[in-house]
N, C-alpha and C positions, 0 to 999 in steps of 0.2 A: 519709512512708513512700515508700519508690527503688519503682521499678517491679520489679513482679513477676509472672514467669508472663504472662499473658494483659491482668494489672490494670495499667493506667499508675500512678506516682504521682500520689499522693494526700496531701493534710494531711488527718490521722485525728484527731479530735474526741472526747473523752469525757465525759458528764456525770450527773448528776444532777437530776432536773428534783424537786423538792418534792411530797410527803414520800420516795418510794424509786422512782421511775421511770428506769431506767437505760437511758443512751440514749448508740449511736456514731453520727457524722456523720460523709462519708466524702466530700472535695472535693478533686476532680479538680484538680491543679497547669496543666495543660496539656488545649486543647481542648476545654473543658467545653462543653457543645449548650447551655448558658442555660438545664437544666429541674431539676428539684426528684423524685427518685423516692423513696420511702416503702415500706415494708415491713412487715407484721403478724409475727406469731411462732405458734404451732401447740401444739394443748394449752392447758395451764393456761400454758404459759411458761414464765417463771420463769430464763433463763439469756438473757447477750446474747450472741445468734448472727450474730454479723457476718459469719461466713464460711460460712456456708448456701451446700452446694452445689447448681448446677441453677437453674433458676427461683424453685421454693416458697419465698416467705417467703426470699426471697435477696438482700442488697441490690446485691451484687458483679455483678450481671446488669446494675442499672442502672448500676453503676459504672466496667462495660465498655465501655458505649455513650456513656461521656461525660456522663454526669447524675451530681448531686449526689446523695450518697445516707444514708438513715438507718434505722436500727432502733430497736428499743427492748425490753425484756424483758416487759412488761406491768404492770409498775409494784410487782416483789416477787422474790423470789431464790427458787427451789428446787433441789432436787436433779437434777430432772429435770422432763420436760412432763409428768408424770402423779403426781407431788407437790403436792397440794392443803392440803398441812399449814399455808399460810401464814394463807389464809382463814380458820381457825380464829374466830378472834376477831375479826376487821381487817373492819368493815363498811368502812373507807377504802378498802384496799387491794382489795378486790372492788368499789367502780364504777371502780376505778383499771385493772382487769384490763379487767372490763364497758365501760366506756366512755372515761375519759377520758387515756387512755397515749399513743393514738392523735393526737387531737386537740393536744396538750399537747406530743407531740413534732413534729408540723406546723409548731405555733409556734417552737417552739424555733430549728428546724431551718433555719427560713424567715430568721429573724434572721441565725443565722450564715452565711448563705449570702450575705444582704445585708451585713454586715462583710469579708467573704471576697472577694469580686469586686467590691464596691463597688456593687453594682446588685442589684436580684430578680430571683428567677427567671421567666422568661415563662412559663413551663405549669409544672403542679404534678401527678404521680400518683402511685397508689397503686396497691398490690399487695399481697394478703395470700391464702392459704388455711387449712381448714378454718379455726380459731378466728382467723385472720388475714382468711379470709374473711368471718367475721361481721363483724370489727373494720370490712373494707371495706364490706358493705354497711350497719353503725352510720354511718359516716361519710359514706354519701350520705343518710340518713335524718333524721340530729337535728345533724349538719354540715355543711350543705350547699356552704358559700363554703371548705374546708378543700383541696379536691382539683377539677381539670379533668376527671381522667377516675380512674375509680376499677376495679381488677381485684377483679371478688370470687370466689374458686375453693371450690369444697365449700363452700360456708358451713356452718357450724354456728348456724343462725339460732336454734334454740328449743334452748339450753342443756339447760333441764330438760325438755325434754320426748325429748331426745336422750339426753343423758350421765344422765342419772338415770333415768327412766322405762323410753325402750327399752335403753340398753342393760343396767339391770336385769331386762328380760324376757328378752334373751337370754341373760342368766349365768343367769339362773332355769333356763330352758329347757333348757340342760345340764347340768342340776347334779342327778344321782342321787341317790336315799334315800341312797348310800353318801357322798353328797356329791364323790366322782369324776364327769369330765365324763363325757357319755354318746356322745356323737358326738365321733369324735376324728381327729386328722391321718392317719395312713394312710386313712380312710374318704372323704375329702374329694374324692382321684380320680374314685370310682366316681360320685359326684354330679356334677361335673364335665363328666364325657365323656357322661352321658346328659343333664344339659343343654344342652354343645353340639350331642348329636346332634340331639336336639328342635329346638331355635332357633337354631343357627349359621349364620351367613352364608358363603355362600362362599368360597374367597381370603382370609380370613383366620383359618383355622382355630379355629374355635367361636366367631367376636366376635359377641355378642347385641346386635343393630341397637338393639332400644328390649325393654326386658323386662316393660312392659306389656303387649308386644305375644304374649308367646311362655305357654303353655297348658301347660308343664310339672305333671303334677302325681308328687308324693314317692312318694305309693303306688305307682306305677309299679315302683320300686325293692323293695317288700315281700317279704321271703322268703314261699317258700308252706309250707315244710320248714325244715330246722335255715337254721342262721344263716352264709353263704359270701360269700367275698370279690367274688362275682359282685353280691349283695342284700343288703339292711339291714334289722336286726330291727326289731321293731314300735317298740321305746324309737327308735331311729335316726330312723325318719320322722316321728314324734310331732314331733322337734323339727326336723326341714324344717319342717313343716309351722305350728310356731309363729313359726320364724325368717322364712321367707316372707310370713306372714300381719301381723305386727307386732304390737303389743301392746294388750292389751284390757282392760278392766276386769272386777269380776264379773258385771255385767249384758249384758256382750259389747259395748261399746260402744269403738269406734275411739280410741284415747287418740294414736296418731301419725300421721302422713300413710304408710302401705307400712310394710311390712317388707324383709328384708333381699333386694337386687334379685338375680333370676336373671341366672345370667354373671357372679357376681362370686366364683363357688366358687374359684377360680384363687388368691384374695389371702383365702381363710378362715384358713390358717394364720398368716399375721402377725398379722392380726387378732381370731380367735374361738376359734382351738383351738391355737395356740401353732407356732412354726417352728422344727426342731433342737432347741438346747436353749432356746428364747427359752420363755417363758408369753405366751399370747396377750394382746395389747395392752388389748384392749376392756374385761377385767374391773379391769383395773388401774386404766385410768380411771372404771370405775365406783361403786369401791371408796375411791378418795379423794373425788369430788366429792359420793358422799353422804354421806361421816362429818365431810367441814368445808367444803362449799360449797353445799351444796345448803338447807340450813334455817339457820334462825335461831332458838335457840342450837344450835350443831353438836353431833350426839350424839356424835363423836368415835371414836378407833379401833377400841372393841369394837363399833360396826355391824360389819354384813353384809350385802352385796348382795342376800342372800336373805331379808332382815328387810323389802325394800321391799311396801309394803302399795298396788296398782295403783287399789284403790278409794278410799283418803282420802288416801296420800302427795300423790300431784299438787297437789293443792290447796294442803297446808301446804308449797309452793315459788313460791306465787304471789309474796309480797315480793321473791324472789330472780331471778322472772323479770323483774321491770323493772326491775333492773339489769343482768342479762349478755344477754337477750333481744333480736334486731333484730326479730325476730316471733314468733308465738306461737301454736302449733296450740290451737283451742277443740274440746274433743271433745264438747260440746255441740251446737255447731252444724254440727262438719265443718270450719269457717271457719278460714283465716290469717290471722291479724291483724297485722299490719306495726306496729312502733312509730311509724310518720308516713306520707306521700305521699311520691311523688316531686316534689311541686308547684314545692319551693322550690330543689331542685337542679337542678332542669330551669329553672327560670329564673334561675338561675348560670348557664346554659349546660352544667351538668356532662354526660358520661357515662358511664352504667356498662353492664359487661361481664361476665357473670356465665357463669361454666363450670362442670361438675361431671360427674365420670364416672357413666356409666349402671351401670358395674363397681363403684361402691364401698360395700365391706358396711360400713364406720364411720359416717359420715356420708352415711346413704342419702339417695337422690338425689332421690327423692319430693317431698320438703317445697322444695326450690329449684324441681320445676315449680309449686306449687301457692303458694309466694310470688310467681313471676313473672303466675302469672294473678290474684294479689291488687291485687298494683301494679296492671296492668290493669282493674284492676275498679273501682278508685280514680282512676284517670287516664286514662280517660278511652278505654277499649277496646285491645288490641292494636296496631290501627292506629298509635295515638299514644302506646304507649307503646315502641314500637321508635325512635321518634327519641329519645329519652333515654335506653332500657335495652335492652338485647341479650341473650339467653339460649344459651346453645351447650351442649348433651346429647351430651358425648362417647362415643361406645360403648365396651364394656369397658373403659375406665380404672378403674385401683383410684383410692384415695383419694388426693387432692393428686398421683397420677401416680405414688404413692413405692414401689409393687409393680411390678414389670416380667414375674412369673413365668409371666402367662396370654397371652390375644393383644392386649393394650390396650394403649396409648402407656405414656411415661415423661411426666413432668412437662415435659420437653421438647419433645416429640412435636407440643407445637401453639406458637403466637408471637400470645400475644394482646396483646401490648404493640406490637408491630408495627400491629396493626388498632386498637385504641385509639390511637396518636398519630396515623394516618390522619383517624380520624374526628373526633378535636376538634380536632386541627392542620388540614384538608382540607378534613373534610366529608363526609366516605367512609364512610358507613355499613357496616361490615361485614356482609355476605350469606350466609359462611361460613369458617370457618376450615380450612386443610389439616392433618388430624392421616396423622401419619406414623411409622408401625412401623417399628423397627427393630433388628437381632438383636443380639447379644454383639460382633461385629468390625462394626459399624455399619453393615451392608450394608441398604439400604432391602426390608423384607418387606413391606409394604403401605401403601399411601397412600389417603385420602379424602375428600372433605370433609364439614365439623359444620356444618349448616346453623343459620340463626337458625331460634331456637324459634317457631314451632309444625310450620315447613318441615322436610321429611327429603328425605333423597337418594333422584331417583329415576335409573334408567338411561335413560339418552338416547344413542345413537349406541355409541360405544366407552366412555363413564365415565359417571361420575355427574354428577346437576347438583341444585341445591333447585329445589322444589315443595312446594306442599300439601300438606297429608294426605291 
């Protein structure tokens, strides 16, 4: 392929890895840096997106910078990322999505790059978000020797306890006796701006620093008298109040890590109540992954999101969570359960780099603090587990970065690939990343840094710096 655009030429690569995992390799003719970049895909998959713009699940980012680069679909064809019709039947083809696309293209990939330049590649990474994010933190868990340094962004780590569970609490939660939503896009402002009023930081126009941190409560909003575009009738706060709170069983018992984070009202309408004329994202996905991915045998397209039963469903998705699952919230015990340690990639040498906006109502952000304190718990305290894994709590970013509407980055807005080849090329442990707002003509609106987890920014002189809590 001649150069294009921004891209150098490249020999472009197409395959088939057995039985249906469809995979581009993408090797730089000239100038190649000697590394190997890797890339997940988002949603169920199901299409190869070799020309992913921006960072997310992009392989053309590494292929800019001179690294070898490869994608792969997840190991099945759909119509789009929220098409779960393939799973149907295909127990293959769900650990192929679940677990092994990833791996399988690694190998692949590794091959041709070795025929291609006559030599291997010296370093090896990975990049994925949300379901790419799982895919990456899968790959530091149960393949440890696959990648050097591993990007894992919004993980979607507990499948089912994510795309089935909660987000069947929040289609539940708007879904009127008439079965019309009850909270809807024009209402979404007025929530919005009294959450920024409440918790907004300054200088950057309502960005909610950390939203565990911020006291908002819905009622606040209650009309006292008829129902104005100032207040929200009683059905309106009913479901803040469920969406915030997260999902529960009948006994009231915690079934996910949070509900949906304050400061992420900004990106509801992509997401939860539909944008112009889109239908919102959330029930789409949840609507296919419980009628053919979520059980075994799948009850298929007469479900309904609203048929999810919060007291026994859970349970009958246990088989399916140890396949697409990297962890797994126990609502028994509170506890996350990681599918492994970090023991065996930390003595690879690997490291991983995990990010996730504090802004995002899809893959809320919750369950990534409470995996990274699980690792810890397992390896051996914080202290040691910062030399092998990194945590960064971006504020108000939507999900994968891919919402720009409120005050939180773009997908671009931070360069964790930059601080990852530092740190396992160096030795340079990253301390914080620079995330950087920026408007419509790309004029810089605010700059910060995302300190490593458990650190936040404090002010010191003219900026910021990390610190403690």
């Amino acid at each position: 392929m001649p150069a294009s655009g921004d891209l150098p030429a490249y020999c472009r690569v197409l395959g088939t890895i057995r039985p249906a995992i469809s995979v581009e390799v993408r090797l730089p003719l000239q100038n190649w840096n000697g590394k190997y970049y890797g890339t997940g895909c988002g949603g169920f998959c199901g299409g190869l997106n070799a020309d992913a713009p921006g960072f997310t699940n992009a392989m053309n980012y590494g292929l800019r910078r001179g690294y070898a680069a490869s994608t792969m679909d997840g190991g099945h064809w759909g119509t789009g990322s929220a098409d779960g019709r393939w799973a149907a039947g295909d127990l293959v083809a769900r650990m192929d999505w679940g677990q092994r696309a990833v791996t399988e293209t690694a190998r692949v990939s590794k091959v041709l790059v070795r025929a291609f330049y006559d030599r291997p590649q010296q370093k090896s990474y990975f990049a994925g978000c949300s379901t790419g994010g799982r895919m990456a933190a899968m790959e530091a868990l149960k393949y440890p020797k696959d990648f050097d340094g591993i990007i894992s962004g919004a993980p979607a780590l507990d499948y089912t306890g994510l795309v089935a569970t909660t987000f069947a609490w929040v289609t539940k939660a708007n879904s009127g006796t008439d079965g019309k939503p009850i909270l809807t896009t024009p209402r979404i402002k007025l929530v919005a701006e009294a959450v920024a009023a409440a918790c907004g930081t300054e200088g950057t126009k309502g960005l909610v620093a950390d939203p565990r941190q911020c006291g908002f409560m819905p009622s606040s909003l209650r009309c006292t008298g008829a129902t104005t575009d100032k207040c929200l009738s009683e059905a309106e706060v009913g479901v803040l109040e469920k969406w915030y709170a997260g999902p529960t069983d009948a006994a009231g018992r915690q079934l996910y890590p949070g509900g949906i984070p304050l400061g992420s009202e900004a990106h509801w309408p992509r997401w939860l109540t539909g944008l112009g004329n889109a239908p919102a994202i959330l029930p789409l996905f949840a609507a296919d992954f419980l009628r053919y991915m979520a059980f075994w045998p799948s009850p298929g397209p007469a479900y309904r999101v609203t048929d999810f039963n919060f007291s026994a469903d859970p349970a009958r998705m246990a088989p399916q969570a140890q396949t697409y699952n990297a962890a797994t919230y126990d609502p028994a015990s509170g506890a996350v359960r990681p599918v492994s340690d970090l023991s065996a990639f930390r003595d690879a040498g690997g490291k991983l780099l995990i990010y996730h906006g504090w802004g995002d109502p899809l893959v809320t952000p919750f369950m990534s603090v409470a995996f990274y304190e699980a690792l810890a718990r397992s390896g051996g305290g914080l202290d040691t587990l910062k030399n092998t894994a990194r945590l960064f709590m971006v504020p108000g970013m939507d999900h994968c970065g891919i919402g720009t509407e409120g005050p939180g980055i773009a997908d671009t807005g931070i360069d964790p690939l930059t601080a990852l080849e530092r740190w396992v090329e160096a030795g340079e442990a990253p301390r914080e990343l620079i995330a950087t707002k920026r408007d419509a003509g790309g004029a810089v609106s605010w700059s910060r840094p995302v300190c490593a987890y458990p650190q936040v920014p404090r002010s010191e002189g003219s900026g910021l710096t990390c610190a403690a809590p």
